[in-house]
BATI-866765 format. One record per residue (C-alpha): x, y, z; residue in one letter. Coordinates in steps of 0.001 Angstrom, whole numbers, plus 500000, padded with zeros to 6 digits. Example, Ala and Ser with C-alpha at 12.3 -4.5 7.8 and 13.67 -1.06 7.14 Angstrom:
% BATI-866765
512300495500507800A513670498940507140S
% end
This chain:
% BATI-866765
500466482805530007X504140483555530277X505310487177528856X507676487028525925X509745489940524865X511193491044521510X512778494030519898X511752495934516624X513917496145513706X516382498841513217X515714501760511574X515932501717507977X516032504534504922X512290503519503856X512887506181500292X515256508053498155X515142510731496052X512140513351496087X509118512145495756X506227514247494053X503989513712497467X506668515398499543X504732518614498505X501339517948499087X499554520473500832X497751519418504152X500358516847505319X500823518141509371X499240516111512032X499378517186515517X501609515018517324X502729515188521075X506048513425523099X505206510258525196X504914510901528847X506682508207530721X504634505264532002X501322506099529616X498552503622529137X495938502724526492X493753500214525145X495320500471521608X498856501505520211X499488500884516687X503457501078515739X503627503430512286X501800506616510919X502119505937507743X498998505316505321X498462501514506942X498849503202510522X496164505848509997X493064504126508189X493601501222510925X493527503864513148X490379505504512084X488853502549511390X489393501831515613X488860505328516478X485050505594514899X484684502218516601X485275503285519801X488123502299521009X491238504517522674X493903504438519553X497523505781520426X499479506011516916X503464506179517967X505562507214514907X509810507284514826X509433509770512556X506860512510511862X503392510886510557X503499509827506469X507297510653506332X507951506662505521X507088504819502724X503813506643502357X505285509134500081X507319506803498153X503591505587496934X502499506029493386X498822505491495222X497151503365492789X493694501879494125X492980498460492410X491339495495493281X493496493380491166X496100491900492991X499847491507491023X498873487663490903X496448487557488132X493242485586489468X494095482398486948X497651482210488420X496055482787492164X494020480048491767X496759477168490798X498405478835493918X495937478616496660X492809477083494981X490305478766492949X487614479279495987X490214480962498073X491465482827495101X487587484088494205X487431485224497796X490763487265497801X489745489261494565X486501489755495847X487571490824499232X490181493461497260X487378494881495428X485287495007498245X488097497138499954X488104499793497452X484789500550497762X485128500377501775X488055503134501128X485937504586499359X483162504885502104X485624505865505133X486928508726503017X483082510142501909X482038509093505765X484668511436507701X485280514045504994X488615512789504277X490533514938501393X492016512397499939X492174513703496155X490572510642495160X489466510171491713X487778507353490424X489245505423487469X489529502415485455X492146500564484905X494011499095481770X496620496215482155X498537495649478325X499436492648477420X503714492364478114X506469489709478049X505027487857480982X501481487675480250X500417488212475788X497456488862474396X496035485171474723X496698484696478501X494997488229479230X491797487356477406X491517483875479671X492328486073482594X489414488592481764X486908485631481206X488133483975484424X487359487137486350X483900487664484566X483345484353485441X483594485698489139X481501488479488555X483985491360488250X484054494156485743X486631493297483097X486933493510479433X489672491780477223X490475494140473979X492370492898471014X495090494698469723X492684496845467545X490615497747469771X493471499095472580X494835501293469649X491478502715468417X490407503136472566X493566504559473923X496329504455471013X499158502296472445X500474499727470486X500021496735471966X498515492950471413X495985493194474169X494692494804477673X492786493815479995X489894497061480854X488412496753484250X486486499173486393X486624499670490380X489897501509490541X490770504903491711X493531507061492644X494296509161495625X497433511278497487X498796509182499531X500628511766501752X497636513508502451X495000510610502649X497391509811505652X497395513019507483X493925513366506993X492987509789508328X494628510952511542X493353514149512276X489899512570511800X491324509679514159X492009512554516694X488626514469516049X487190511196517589X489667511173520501X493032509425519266X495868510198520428X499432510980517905X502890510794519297X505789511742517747X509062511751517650X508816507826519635X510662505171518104X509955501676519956X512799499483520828X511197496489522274X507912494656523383X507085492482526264X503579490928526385X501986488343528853X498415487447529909X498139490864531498X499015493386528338X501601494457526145X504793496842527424X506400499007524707X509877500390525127X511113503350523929X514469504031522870X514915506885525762X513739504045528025X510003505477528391X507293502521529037X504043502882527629X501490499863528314X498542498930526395X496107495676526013X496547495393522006X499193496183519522X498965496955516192X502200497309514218X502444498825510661X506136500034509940X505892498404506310X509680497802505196X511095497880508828X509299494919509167X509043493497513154X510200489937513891X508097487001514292X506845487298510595X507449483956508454X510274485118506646X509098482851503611X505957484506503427X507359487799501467X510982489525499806X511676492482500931X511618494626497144X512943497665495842X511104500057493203X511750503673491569X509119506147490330X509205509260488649X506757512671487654X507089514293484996X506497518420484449X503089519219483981X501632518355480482X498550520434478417X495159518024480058X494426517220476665X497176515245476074X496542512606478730X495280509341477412X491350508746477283X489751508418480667X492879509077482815X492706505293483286X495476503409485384X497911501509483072X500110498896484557X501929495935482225X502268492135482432X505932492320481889X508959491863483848X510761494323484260X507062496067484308X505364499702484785X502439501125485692X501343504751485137X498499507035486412X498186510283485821X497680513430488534X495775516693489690X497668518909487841X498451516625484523X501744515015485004X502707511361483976X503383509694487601X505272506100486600X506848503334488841X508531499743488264X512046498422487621X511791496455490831X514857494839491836X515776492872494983X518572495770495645X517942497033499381X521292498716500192X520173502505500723X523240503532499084X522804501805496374X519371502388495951X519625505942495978X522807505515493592X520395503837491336X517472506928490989X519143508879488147X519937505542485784X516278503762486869X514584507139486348X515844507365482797X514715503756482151X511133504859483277X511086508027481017X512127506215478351X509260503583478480X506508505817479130X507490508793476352X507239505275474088X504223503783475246X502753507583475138X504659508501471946X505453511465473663X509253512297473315X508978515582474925X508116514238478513X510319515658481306X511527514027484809X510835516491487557X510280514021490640X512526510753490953X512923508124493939X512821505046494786X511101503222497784X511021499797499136X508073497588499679X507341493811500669X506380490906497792X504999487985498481X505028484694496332X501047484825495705X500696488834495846X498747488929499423X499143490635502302X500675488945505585X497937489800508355X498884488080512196X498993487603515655X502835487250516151X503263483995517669X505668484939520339X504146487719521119X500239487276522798X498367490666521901X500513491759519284X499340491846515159X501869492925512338X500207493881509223X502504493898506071X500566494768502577X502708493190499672X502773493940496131X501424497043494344X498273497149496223X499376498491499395X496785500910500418X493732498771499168X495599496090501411X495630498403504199X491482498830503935X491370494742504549X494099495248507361X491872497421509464X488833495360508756X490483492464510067X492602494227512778X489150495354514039X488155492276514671X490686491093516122X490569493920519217X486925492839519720X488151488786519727X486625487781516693X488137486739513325X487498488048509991X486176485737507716X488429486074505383X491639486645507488X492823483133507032X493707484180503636X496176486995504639X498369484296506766X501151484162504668X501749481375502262X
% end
């Protein structure tokens, strides 16, 4: 096999702004500095979120994990997370199914819902304080999708055997009091911190003999039939017989470029509110509209909202952007709440990847022999990053996931 080489992409500003998970307690990980010329069986490229369960995920099965971050652990586009846990995928399943076939499309919504309940095992399994909560979720009818469409959509996924219930326009206002033609109420969510979900991933990683390196930004890979060389921007080596590489946004070459946009997004959190004046259940709330939002609330009673995606990636321009986005956001969600008192307190903006049918982008680089990129697309990052590790995992151990032709890119 003849060695091919390759170089990462430069750094990039993965956030703006402050985001409200920049003060979450319990986000240091121990991290060391590479020694020159180190060797192990795995290194995965990233400590964010996607970094650290794949991590863990190696780590309990026992293999040697090195995580290399440019930056301290989480301090990418972790944070800029709003941390929603769904199994529904940004594609609604009818749409998915004209895409890629309904049998393929059955398999990737069942696959997402199994992965919440997998996160939901890893985190009870190693004690992981993730500040999850369970949660439904409740996606309104918008200008994309009306009232009509959604109730299809909720037949076609009870149809499929998942937990969703269309509600007319009466029954959303009596349930939850917004004022909208329809919604879509489905169970097998949850919410987390992101920021400290990470950390803690990690430091279980390194309770079961992981290894976390940091500052160690990666300028270039060689791999051949005898391993994988990483080069470090000091010109340190480190060798290894897999790569895993998870930088989200500074995505690594070798990707099908058709396969996903690179996206922009803001989000906001309010000022804490009185806990009676969240809606009923705490449920998630994202819209089928375009420009859309989605909504959760947190911990300590604030209104956490995200959306006005744009295909705007300058970072200048971006973080220009925060203060006239952020009032766009507020606006929408004292409406939809009918609460005109709600105050901004966080704002940023992050970038993520989008793909054309909402799914992740899961491969062996081509040019590069023992090297996997994992890109999550879409608002389901995190669940995505569950499926990732499942499917990185076998990968290590030369198997495929059965459902990893799925997550190819389209």
């Amino acid at each position: 096999m003849s060695s091919s080489s390759g170089r990462l992409s430069r750094r990039k500003d993965l956030h703006d702004g402050r985001a409200l998970w920049h003060d979450s307690p319990k986000r240091t990980v121990r991290t060391r500095t590479l020694r020159d010329g180190e060797a192990f069986e795995i290194v995965i490229i990233g400590g964010g979120i996607s970094g650290a369960i794949t991590a863990l995920v190696l780590a309990a099965a026992g293999h040697e994990v090195a995580v290399v971050d440019r930056r301290a652990p989480g301090e990418g586009s972790t944070v800029a997370s709003t941390a929603m846990i769904q199994f529904e995928i940004d594609t609604p399943l009818r749409e998915l199914s004209s895409q890629i076939g309904k049998h393929d499309a059955t398999r990737a919504y069942h696959r997402s819902a199994r992965a919440v309940r997998d996160l939901a095992e890893l985190i009870e399994t190693h004690a992981i304080d993730a500040a999850w909560a369970d949660r439904d979720a409740l996606y309104l009818a918008g200008n994309e999708i009306g009232a009509r469409g959604l109730a299809m959509e909720a037949e076609a996924r009870r149809a499929i055997g998942l937990p969703s219930e269309f509600l007319n326009k009466s029954l959303v206002r009596q349930r939850f009091g917004f004022d909208v033609t329809g919604a879509i109420l489905s169970s097998g969510s949850a919410e987390i911190d992101p920021a400290r979900t990470s950390a803690e991933c990690l430091r279980a990683a390194q309770r079961l003999g992981a290894t976390v390196i940091s500052p160690c930004a990666i300028s270039g890979i060689e791999s051949g039939s005898g391993g994988v060389t990483l080069e470090t921007e000091d010109g340190k080596t480190l060798s290894c017989r897999k790569v895993v590489v998870a930088t989200g946004y500074e995505v690594i070459g070798g990707l099908p470029r058709d396969a996903f946009d690179i996206v922009s997004s803001w989000a906001i959190a309010t000022t804490p509110i009185a806990a009676d004046r969240i809606w009923p259940t705490r449920c998630l709330i994202w819209e089928a509209a375009d420009p859309y939002l989605y909504l959760r609330a947190t911990r300590d009673n604030r209104i956490l909202a995200g959306g006005e995606d744009s295909g705007l990636l300058d970072p200048k321009r971006r973080a220009a952007a925060v203060p006239a986005k952020s009032e766009k956001l507020i606006r929408k969600v004292r409406r939809l709440l009918s609460m005109p008192d709600l105050e901004i307190d966080y704002a940023w903006a992050g970038a993520f990847a989008d793909s054309p049918t909402g799914l992740p982008v899961f491969r062996e680089l081509p040019t590069h022999r023992g090297v996997f990129a994992i890109l999550g697309c879409g608002g389901n990052g995190i669940t995505f990053s569950m499926i990732a590790a499942d499917v990185v995992k076998a990968w290590v151990r030369g198997r495929r996931d059965p459902d990893a032709d799925l997550f190819l890119g389209r």
